[in-house]
C-alpha positions as CSV (number, residue, x, y, z in Angstrom):
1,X,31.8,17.4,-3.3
2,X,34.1,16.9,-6.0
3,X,32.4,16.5,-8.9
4,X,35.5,15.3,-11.4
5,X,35.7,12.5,-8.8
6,X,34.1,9.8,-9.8
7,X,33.9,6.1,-7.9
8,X,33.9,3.2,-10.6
9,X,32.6,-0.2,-9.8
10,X,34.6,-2.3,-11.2
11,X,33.9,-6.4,-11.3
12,X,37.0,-7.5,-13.0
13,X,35.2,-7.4,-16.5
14,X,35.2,-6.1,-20.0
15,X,32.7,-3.5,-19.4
16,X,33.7,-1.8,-16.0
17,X,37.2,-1.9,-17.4
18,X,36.1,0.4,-20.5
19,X,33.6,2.3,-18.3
20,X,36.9,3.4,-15.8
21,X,39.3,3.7,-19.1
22,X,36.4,6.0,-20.6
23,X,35.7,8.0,-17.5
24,X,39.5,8.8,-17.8
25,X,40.4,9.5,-20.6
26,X,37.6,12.1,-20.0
27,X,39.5,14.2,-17.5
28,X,37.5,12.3,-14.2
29,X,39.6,11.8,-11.4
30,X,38.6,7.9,-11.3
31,X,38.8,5.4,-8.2
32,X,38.0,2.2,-8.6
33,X,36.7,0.1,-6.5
34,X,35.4,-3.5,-6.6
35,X,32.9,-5.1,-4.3
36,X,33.3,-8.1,-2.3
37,X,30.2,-9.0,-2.0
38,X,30.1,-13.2,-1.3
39,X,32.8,-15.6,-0.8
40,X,33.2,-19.0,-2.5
41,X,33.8,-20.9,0.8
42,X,29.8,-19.4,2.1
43,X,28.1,-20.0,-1.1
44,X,29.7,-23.1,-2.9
45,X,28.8,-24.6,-6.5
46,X,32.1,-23.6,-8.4
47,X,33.7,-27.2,-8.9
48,X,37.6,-26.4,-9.1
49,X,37.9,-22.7,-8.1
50,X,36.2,-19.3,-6.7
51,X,35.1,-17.8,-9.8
52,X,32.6,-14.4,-10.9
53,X,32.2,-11.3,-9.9
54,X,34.3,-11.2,-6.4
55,X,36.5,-14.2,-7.4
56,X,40.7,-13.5,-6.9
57,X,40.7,-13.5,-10.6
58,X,38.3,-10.6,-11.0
59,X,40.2,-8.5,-8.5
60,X,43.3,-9.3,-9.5
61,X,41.8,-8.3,-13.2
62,X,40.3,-5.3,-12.0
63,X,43.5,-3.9,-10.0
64,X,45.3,-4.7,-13.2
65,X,43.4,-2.5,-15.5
66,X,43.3,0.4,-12.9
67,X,47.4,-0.2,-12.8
68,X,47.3,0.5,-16.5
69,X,45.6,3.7,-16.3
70,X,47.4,4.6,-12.9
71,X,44.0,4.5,-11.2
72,X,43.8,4.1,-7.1
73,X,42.2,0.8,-6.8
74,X,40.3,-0.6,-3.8
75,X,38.7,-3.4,-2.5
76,X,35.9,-2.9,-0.4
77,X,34.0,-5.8,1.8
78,X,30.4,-5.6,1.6
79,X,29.7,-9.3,1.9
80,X,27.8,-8.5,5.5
81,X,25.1,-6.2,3.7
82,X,25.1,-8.1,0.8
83,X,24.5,-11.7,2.6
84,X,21.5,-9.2,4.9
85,X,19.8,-8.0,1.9
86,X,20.4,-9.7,-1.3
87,X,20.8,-13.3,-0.4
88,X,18.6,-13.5,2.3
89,X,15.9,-11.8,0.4
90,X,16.7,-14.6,-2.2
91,X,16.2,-17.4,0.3
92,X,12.9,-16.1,1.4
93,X,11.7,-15.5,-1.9
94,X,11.9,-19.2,-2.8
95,X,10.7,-20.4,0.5
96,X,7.6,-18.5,-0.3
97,X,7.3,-19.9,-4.3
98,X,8.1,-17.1,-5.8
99,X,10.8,-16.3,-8.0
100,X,13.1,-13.7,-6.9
101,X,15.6,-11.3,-9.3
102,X,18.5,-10.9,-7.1
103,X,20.0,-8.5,-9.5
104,X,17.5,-5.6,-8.8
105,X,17.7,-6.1,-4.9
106,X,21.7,-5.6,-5.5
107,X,21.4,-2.7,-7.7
108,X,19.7,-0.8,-5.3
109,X,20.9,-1.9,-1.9
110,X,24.4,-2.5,-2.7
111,X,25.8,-1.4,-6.0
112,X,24.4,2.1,-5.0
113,X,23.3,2.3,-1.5
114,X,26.5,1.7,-0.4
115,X,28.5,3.1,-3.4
116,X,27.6,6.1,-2.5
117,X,28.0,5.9,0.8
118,X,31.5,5.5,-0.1
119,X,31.6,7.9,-2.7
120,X,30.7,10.4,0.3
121,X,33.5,9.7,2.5
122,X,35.7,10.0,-0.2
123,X,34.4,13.4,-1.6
124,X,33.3,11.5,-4.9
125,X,30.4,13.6,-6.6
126,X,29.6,10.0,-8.5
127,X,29.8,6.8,-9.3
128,X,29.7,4.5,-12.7
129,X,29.4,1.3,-13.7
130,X,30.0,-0.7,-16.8
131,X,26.2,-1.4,-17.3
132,X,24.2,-0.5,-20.6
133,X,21.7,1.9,-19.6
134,X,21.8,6.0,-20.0
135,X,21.1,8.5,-17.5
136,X,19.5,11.9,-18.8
137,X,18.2,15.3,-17.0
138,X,14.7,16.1,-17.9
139,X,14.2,20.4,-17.2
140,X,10.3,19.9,-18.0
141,X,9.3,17.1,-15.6
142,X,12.7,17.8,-12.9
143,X,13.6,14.2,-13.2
144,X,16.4,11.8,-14.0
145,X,15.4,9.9,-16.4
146,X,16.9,5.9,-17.4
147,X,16.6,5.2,-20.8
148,X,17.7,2.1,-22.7
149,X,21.2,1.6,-24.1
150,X,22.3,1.8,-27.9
151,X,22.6,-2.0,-27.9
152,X,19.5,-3.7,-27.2
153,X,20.7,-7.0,-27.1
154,X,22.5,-6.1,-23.8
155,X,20.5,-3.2,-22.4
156,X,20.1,-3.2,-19.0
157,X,17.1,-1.1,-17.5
158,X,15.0,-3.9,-16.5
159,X,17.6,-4.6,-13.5
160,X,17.8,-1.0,-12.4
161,X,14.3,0.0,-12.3
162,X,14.6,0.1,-8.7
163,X,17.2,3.3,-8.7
164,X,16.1,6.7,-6.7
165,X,16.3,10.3,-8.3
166,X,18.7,10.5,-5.6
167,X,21.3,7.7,-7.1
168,X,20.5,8.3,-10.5
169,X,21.4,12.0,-9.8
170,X,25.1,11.1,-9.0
171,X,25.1,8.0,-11.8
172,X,27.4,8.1,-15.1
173,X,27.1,4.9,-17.6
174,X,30.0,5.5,-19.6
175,X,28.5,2.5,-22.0
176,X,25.1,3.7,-22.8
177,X,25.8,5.1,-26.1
178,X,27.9,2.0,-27.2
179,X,27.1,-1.7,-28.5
180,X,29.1,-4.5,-26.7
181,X,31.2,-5.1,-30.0
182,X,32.3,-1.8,-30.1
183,X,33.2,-1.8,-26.1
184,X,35.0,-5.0,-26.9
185,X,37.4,-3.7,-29.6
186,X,37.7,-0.2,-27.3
187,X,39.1,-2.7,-24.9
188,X,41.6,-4.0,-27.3
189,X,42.5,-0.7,-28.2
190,X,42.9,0.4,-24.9
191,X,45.5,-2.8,-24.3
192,X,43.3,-4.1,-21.7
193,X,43.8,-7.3,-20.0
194,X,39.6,-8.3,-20.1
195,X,39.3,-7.3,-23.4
196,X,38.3,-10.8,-24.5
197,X,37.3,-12.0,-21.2
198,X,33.4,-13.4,-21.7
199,X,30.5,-12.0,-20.2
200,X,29.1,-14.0,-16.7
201,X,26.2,-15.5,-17.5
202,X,25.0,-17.2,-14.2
203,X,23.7,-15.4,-10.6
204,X,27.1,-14.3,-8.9
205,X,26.6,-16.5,-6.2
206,X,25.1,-19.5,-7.4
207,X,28.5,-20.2,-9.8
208,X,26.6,-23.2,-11.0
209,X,23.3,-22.4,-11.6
210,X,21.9,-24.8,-9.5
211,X,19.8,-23.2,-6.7
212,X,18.2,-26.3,-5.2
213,X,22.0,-26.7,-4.5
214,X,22.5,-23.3,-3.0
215,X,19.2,-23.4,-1.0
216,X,19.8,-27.5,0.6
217,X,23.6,-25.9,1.7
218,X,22.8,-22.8,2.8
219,X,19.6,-23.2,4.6
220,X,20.2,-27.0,5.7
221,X,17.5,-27.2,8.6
222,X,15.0,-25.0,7.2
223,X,15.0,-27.4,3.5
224,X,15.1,-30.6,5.7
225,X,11.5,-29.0,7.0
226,X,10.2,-28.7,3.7
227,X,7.1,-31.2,2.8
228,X,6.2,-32.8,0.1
229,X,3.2,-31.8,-1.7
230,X,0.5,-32.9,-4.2
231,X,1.0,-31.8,-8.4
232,X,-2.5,-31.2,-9.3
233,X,-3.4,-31.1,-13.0
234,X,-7.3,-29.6,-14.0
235,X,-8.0,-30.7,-10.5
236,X,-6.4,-34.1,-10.1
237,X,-3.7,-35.0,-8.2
238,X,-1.2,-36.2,-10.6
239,X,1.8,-36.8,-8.2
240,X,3.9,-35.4,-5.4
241,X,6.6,-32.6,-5.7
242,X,9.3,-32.6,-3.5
243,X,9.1,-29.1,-2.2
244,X,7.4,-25.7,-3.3
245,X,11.3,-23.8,-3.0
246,X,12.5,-26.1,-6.1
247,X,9.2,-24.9,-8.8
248,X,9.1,-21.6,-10.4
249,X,5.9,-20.8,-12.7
250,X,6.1,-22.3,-16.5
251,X,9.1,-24.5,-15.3
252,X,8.8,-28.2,-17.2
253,X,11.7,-30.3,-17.0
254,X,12.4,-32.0,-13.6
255,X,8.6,-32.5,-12.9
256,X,8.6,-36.1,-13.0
257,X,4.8,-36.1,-13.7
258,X,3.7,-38.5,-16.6
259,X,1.1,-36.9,-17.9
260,X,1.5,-38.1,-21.8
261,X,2.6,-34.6,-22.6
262,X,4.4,-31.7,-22.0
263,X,3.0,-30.0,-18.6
264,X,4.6,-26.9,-17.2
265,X,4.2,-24.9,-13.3
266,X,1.0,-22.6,-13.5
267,X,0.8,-21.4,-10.3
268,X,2.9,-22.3,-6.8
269,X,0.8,-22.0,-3.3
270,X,2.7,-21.5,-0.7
271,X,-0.5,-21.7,2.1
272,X,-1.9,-24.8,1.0
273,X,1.7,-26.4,-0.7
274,X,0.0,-27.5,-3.8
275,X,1.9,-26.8,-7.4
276,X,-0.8,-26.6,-10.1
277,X,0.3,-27.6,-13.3
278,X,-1.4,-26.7,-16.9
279,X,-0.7,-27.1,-20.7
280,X,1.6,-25.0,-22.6
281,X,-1.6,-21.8,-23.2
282,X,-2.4,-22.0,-19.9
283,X,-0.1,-20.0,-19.2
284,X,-1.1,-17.2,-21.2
285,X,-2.3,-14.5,-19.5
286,X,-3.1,-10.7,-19.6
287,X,-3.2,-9.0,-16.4
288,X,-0.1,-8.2,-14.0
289,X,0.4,-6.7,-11.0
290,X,3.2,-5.4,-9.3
291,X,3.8,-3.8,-5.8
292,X,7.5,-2.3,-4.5
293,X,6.9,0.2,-7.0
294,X,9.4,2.9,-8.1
295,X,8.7,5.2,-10.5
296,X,11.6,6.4,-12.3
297,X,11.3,8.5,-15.5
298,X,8.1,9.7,-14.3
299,X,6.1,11.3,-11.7
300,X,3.3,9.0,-12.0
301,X,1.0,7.0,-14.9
302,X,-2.8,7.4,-15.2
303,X,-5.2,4.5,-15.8
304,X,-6.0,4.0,-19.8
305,X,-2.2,4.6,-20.9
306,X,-0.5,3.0,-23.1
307,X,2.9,1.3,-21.8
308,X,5.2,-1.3,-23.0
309,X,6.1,-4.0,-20.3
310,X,8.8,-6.5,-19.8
311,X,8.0,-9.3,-17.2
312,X,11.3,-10.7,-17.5
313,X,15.1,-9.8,-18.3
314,X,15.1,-11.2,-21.6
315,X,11.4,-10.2,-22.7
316,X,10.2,-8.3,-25.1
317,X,8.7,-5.1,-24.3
318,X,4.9,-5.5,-25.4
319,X,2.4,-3.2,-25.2
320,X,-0.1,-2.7,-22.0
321,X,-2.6,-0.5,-20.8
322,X,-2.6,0.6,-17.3
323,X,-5.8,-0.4,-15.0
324,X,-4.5,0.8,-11.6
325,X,-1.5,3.4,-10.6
326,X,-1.0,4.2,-7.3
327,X,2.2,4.2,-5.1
328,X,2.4,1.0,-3.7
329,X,0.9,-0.9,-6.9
330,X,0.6,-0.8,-10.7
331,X,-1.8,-3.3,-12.4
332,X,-1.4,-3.5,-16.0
333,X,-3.1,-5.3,-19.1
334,X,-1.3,-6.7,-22.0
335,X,-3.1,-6.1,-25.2
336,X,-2.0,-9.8,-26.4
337,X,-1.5,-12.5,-24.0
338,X,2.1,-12.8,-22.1
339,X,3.8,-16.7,-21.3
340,X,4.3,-17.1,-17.7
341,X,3.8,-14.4,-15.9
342,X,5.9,-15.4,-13.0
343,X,5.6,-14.0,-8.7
344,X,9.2,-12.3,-7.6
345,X,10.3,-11.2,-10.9
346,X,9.9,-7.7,-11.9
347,X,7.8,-5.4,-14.2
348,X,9.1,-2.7,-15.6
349,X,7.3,-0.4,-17.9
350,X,8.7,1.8,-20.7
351,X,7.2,4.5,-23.2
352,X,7.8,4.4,-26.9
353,X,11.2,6.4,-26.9
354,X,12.4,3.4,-24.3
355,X,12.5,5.4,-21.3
356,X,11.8,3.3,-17.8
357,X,8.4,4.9,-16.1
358,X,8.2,2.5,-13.6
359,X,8.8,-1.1,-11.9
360,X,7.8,-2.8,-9.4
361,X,7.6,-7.1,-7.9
362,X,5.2,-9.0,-9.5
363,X,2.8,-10.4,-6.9
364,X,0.7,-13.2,-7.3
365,X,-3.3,-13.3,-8.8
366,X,-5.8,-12.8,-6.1
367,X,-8.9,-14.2,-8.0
């Protein structure tokens, strides 16, 4: 394997363009190569044009850049393991009431799995992406370790807990050490075309945001099936919601509940198709569970340690103590309440220096 070779993922954005530019200037013998992973015609919700991530735009972007740098540039289709794992995964999720993190499922299945299968066949030691994370060897413990970027405003770990020794093994993130300002102005040096393109905010394939949207055109039949059900409020049935896919846990607008006050999604049931709703502390809570775990900077945790969890992307990591460890689950305990701990999205766990020990799905209370 070649291990100057390096396979960069490049979206057509600001931060995969300075990752490939960086990796060159380096000496690496870069490929790019961008993923087309959905297609506007399948998934819908962009008004005007295909836009994102696989858009013509982004390629066209991306083979520009790699043009400038005299980079071999390649689009490759994945939209067939992409539409098996990530979207699909997505669509079940909901139809359950939970809330999935599309994101992690691509990370690992995709933006890896099959990065490196490509890397492989073309004799590419790794592969790098524009995200804000850093990859480090640790002699003592024999581990890759993922630690949180310079810039903590746009670090990334909590979306890539789910990466094996394996990928992380054959990972560069050219970014880690920088802040987005200074990867913007790199870009401008650098004469790129995305320097000043803005960041994507929205779920790559649901352009709009709007996943009621995505889930009544993609899965027609299925929605059409869905019942209504009874809101119940500290046991009283305060109206009917339209669906258990269209909730997620401390959502409050759209309810259409009069209640006199603000009211927000406590918990979703899926069996019995009842959404129980609460006041704004109900949703406090301290324990989480997760299964689906991966431990990453770490062979393992031990129950009384002290961790610091994020239950969402743009949490805050606050401090926990572990109550269970085991392969297939972690239970935790904030020491101070956390707001809507929410089924389907992940929890990741850190140590003080910011390294990711662990993550895993967050599964619903049992009690």
């Amino acid at each position: 394997m070649n291990n100057k070779r390096v396979i960069v993922a490049m979206s057509g954005g600001v931060d995969s363009s300075v990752a490939a530019a960086l990796l060159h200037k380096q000496g690496y013998e870069v490929i790019g190569i961008t993923m087309k992973t959905w297609g506007f015609m399948e998934v819908g919700g962009a008004p005007k044009h295909e836009s994102g991530c696989c858009s013509l735009d982004a390629i066209y972007d991306a083979k520009n850049v790699a043009s400038a740098f005299g980079i071999p540039h390649y689009t490759v289709d994945f939209t067939k393991a992409f539409e098996e794992t990530v979207i699909n995964d997505f669509v079940d999720e909901y139809l359950s009431g939970r809330t999935p993190n599309p994101c992690v499922v691509c990370n690992r299945k995709i933006k890896w799995e099959e990065l490196l299968k490509k890397a492989d066949s073309l004799d590419a030691q790794y592969v790098a992406t524009g995200h804000y994370a850093t990859v480090e060897y640790n002699p003592g413990t024999n581990r890759y370790t993922l630690k949180r970027s310079s810039d903590p405003k746009k670090d990334q770990t909590y979306a890539l807990w789910g990466l094996t020794q394996e990928s992380l093994s054959r990972t560069i993130f050219p970014l880690g050490g920088y802040t987005k300002e200074e990867v913007r102005k790199m870009a401008q040096e650098f004469n790129l075309k995305t320097a000043a393109k803005p960041d994507s905010q929205e779920i790559c394939f649901v352009a709009d945001d709007n996943y009621e949207r995505f889930l009544r055109e993609r899965i027609p039949d299925v929605i059409n099936e869905v019942k209504e059900g009874e809101f119940i409020y500290h046991g009283k049935t305060v109206g009917k919601h339209h669906g258990i896919p269209f909730y997620t846990v401390g959502q409050r607008r759209g309810l259409g509940v009069a209640a006199g006050k603000p009211v927000y999604v406590k918990n979703i049931d899926n069996i019995t198709n009842v959404v129980e709703l609460g006041d704004k502390e109900e949703l406090l809570e301290s324990v989480c569970s997760a299964n689906e775990i991966n431990f990453v900077s770490t062979n393992g945790l031990r129950k009384g340690d002290i961790v610091f969890c994020k239950i969402r992307y743009n949490d805050k990591a606050d401090a926990a103590e572990i109550v269970e460890s085991a392969n297939d689950k972690i239970e935790i305990r904030f020491l101070e309440p956390k707001n809507a701990i929410t089924p389907g999205q992940s929890l990741v766990l850190y140590d003080e220096q910011g390294y990711v020990l662990a993550g895993g799905i967050i599964q619903k209370k049992t009690d």
